[in-house]
GUDREN-905231 format. One line per 5 residues: number of its first residue (from 1); for each residue z, x, y of C-alpha. Coordinates in steps of 0.1 Angstrom, whole numbers, plus 5000, padded with zeros to 4 digits. Layout:
NUM	Z,X,Y ~ ...
***
This chain:
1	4808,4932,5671 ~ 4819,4912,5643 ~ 4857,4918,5627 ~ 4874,4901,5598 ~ 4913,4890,5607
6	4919,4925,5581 ~ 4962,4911,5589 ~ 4956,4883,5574 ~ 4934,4896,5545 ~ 4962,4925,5540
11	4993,4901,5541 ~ 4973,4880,5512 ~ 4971,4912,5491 ~ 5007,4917,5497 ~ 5022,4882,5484
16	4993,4882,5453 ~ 5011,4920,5444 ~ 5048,4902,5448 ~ 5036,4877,5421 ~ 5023,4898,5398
21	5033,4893,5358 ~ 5012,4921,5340 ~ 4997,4952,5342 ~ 4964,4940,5340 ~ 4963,4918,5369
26	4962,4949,5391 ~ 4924,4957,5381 ~ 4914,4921,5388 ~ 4931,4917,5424 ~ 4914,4952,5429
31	4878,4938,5420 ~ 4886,4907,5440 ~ 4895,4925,5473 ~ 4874,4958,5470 ~ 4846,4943,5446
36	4808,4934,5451 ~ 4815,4894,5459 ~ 4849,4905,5482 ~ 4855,4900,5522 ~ 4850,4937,5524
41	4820,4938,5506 ~ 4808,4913,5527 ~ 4819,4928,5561 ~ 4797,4963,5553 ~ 4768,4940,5542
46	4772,4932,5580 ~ 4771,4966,5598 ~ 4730,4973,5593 ~ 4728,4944,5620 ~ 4749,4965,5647
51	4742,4990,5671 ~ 4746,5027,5659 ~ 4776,5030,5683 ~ 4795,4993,5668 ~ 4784,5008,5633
56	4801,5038,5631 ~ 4833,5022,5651 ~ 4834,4989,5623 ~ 4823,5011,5594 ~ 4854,5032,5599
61	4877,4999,5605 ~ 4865,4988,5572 ~ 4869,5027,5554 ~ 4908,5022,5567 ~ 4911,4990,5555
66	4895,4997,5524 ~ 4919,5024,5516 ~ 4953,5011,5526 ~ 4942,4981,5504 ~ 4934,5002,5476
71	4967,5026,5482 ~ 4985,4990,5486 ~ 4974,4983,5450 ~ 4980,5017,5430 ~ 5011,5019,5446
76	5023,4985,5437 ~ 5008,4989,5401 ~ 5027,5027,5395 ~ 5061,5007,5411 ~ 5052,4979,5381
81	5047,5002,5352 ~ 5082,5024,5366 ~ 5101,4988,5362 ~ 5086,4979,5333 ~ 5099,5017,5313
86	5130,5012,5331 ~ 5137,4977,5316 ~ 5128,4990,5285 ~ 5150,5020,5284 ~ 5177,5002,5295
91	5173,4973,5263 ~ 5167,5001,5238 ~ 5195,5028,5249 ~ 5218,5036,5223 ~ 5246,5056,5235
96	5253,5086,5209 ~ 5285,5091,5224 ~ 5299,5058,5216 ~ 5297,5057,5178 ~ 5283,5072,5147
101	5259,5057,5124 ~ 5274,5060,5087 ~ 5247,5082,5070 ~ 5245,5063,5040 ~ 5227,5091,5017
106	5189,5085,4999 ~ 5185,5061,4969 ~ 5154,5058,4949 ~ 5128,5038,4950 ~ 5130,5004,4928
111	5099,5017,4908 ~ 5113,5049,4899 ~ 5149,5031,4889 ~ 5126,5007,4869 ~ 5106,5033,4853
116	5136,5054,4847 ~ 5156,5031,4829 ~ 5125,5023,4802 ~ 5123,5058,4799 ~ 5164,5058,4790
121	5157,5030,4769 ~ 5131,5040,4747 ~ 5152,5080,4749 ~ 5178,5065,4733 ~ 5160,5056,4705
126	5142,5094,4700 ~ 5113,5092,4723 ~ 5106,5124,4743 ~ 5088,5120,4775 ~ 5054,5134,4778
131	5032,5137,4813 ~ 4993,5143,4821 ~ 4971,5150,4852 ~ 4962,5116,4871 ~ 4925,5133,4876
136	4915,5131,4838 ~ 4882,5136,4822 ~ 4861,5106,4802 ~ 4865,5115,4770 ~ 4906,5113,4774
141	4904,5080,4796 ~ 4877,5063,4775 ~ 4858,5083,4747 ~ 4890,5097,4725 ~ 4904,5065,4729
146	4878,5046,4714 ~ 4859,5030,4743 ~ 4824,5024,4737 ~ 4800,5030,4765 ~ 4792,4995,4769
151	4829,4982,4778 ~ 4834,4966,4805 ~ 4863,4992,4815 ~ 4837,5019,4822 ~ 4814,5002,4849
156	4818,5020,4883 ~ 4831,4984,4896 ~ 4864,4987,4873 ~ 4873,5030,4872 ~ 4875,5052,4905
161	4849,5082,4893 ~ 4851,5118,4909 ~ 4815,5128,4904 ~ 4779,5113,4901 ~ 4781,5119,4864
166	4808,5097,4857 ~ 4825,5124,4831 ~ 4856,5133,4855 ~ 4875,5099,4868 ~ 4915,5090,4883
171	4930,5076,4853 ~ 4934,5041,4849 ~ 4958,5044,4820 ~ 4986,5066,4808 ~ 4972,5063,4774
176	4949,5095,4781 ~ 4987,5115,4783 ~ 4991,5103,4743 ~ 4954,5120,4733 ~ 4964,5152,4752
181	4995,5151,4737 ~ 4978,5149,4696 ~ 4953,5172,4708 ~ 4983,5196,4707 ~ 5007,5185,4688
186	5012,5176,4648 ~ 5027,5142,4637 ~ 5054,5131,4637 ~ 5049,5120,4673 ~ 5071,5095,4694
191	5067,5097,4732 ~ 5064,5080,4763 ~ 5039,5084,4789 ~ 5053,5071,4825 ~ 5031,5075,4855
196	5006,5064,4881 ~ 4972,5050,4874 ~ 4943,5039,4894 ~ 4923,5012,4892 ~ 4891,4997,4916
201	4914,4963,4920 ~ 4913,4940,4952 ~ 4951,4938,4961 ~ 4964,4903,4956 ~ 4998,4891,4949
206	4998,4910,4915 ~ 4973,4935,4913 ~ 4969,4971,4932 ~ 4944,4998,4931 ~ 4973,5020,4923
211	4997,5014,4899 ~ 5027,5025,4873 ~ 5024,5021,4834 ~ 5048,5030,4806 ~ 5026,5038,4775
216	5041,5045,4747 ~ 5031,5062,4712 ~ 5048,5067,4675 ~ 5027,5086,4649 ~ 5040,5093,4612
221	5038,5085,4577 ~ 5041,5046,4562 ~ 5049,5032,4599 ~ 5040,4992,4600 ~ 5035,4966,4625
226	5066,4958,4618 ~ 5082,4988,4629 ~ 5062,4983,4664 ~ 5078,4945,4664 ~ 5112,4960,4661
231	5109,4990,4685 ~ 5095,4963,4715 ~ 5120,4936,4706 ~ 5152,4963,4709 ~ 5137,4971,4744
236	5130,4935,4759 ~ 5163,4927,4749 ~ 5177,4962,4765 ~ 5157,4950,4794 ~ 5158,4915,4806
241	5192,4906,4783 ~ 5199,4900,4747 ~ 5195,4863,4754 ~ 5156,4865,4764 ~ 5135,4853,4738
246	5098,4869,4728 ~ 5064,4860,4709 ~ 5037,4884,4701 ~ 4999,4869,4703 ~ 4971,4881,4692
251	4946,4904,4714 ~ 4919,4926,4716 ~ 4920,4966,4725 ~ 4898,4994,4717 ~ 4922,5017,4709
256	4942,4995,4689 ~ 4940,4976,4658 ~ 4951,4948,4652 ~ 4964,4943,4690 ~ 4987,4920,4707
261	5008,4910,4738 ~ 5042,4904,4740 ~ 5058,4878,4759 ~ 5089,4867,4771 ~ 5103,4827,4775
266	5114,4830,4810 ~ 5143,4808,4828 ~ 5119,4775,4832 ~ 5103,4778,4797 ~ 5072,4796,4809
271	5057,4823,4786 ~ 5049,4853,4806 ~ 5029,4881,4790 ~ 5046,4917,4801 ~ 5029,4941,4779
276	5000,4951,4753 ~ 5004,4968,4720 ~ 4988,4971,4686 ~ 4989,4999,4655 ~ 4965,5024,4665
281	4927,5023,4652 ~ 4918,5053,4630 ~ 4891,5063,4650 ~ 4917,5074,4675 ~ 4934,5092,4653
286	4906,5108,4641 ~ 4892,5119,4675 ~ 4922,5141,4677 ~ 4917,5157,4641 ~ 4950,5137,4626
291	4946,5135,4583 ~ 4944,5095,4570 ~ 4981,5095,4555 ~ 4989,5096,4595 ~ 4992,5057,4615
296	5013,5042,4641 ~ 5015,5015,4668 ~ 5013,5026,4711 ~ 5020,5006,4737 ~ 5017,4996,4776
301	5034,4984,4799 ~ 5031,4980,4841 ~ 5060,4991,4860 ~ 5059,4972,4889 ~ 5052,4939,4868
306	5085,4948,4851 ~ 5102,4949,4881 ~ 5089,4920,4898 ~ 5100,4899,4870 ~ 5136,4909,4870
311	5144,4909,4904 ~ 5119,4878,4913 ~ 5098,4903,4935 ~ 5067,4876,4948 ~ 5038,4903,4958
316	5031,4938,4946 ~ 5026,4950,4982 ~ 5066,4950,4986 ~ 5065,4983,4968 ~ 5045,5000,4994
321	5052,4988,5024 ~ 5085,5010,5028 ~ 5096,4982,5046 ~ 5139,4992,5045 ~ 5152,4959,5045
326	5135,4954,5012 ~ 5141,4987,4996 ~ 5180,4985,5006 ~ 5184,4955,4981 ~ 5179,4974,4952
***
């Protein structure tokens, strides 16, 4: 009757389970001693060739062996993964008893410090703040504002729509809060709209699907451009310094007219654009039943762009992350 040296095949087992490094190697050392190409395979290939009598004596040699091997392995495997949470317990105990941690109390967010110091900015000069639903209708986001439906800003590709219709939307401006705000409200009118918007952007280092913008409106009797120029120059200079100098180019926006966007002279000479504006085109105004005598200048402005710029912040996804040992530096 034919017998495999089983010692020698279980004291191999043994010294390949002393040397094992991961977790996984258990299932392949399994498949090599208990699988279809293994010795034991082999060995009960061999047992159709004996006699009934050798067959059911060998057969059970090789059911014995086949277990203690397999008992050899789980075992060893369950002692690997009990060393291996043990190890790791003991590297990342911390002892309760030995010290306290400080509780240092909550701070806010950089965006919302950003935000809420434009806010206090433009509040110190009389502007109330005003707030709108994020889930706004097309008319508000696009129609009132004097959007045609041919812009660009419409397609599907550019606005996050809420229905097959394309009449309800997530707002990808702030400026919708200023039409709600004349829909019930008579001039004079000088508010702020802070918030978050939406917008179907690929993320890159400066652009996010979701966002924050600081629009701003004034609406009253004999107000210029040149009331607009002054009301933007006091709060880049409240901003970024009184030293930062600012140039206003021309531009195009529906809703405004004539436009333009501001920008600053930064540290290495660079012009960097930080916001729109413009005075704002009569058709808005009459969208929201305002008499002629009635014009004035709004403005936007992105929240996180503001902060990235004065605290030299290199990709929007900073914000998001939650990542604590950027949020503690601010």
């Amino acid at each position: 009757m034919p017998e495999l040296n089983f010692d020698k095949v279980i004291s191999s087992l043994k010294l390949r389970l002393e040397n094992v490094h991961e977790e996984l190697e258990f299932d392949l050392i399994s498949k090599e001693f208990l699988g279809r190409d293994s010795l034991i395979s082999e060995e009960r290939k061999k047992l159709k060739n004996l006699s009934d009598v050798d067959k059911k004596d060998y057969g059970q040699v090789i059911t014995n062996v086949s277990t203690e091997i397999n008992d050899l392995i789980s075992n060893a495997k369950n002692s690997f993964k009990n060393k291996f949470y043990e190890n790791l317990e003991q590297s990342e105990i911390f002892d309760l008893t030995v010290s306290k941690q400080k509780d240092f109390g909550s701070y806010k967010h950089v965006l919302t410090s950003v935000m809420e110091e434009v806010v206090d900015i433009f509040s110190s000069i009389g502007y109330k703040v005003a707030y709108g639903p994020e889930a706004e209708t097309a008319w508000h986001n696009f129609d009132a504002l004097n959007t045609p439906d041919w812009h660009p800003a419409r397609y599907e590709s550019d606005t996050l729509y809420l229905d097959k219709d394309l009449t309800k939307l997530l707002r990808t401006q702030t400026s919708t809060v200023q039409i709600r705000h004349m829909e019930n409200n008579s001039p004079p009118v000088y508010i702020v709209a802070p918030g978050r918007v939406y917008r179907s952007d690929q993320l890159d280092a400066t652009h996010s699907p979701v966002f924050h913008q600081l629009e701003g409106l004034a609406i009253d009797e004999n107000l210029t451009f040149t009331d607009l120029k002054g009301t933007l120059e006091y709060f880049v200079k409240q901003y970024f310094g009184n030293n930062i100098e600012t140039k206003f180019i021309p531009h195009f926006f529906p809703f405004t007219e004539p436009s333009a966007e501001v920008l600053v002279k930064w540290n290495n000479g660079e012009w960097l654009e930080i916001l729109g504006c413009g005075m704002v085109d009569p058709n808005v105004l009459s969208n929201v039943g305002y008499e002629k005598k009635f014009q004035g200048f709004a403005w936007g402005v992105g929240i996180e762009r503001l902060a990235m710029l004065k605290y030299k912040i290199n990709h929007i996804k900073n914000f998001y992350e939650n990542d604590i040992r950027f949020l503690r530096q601010f």
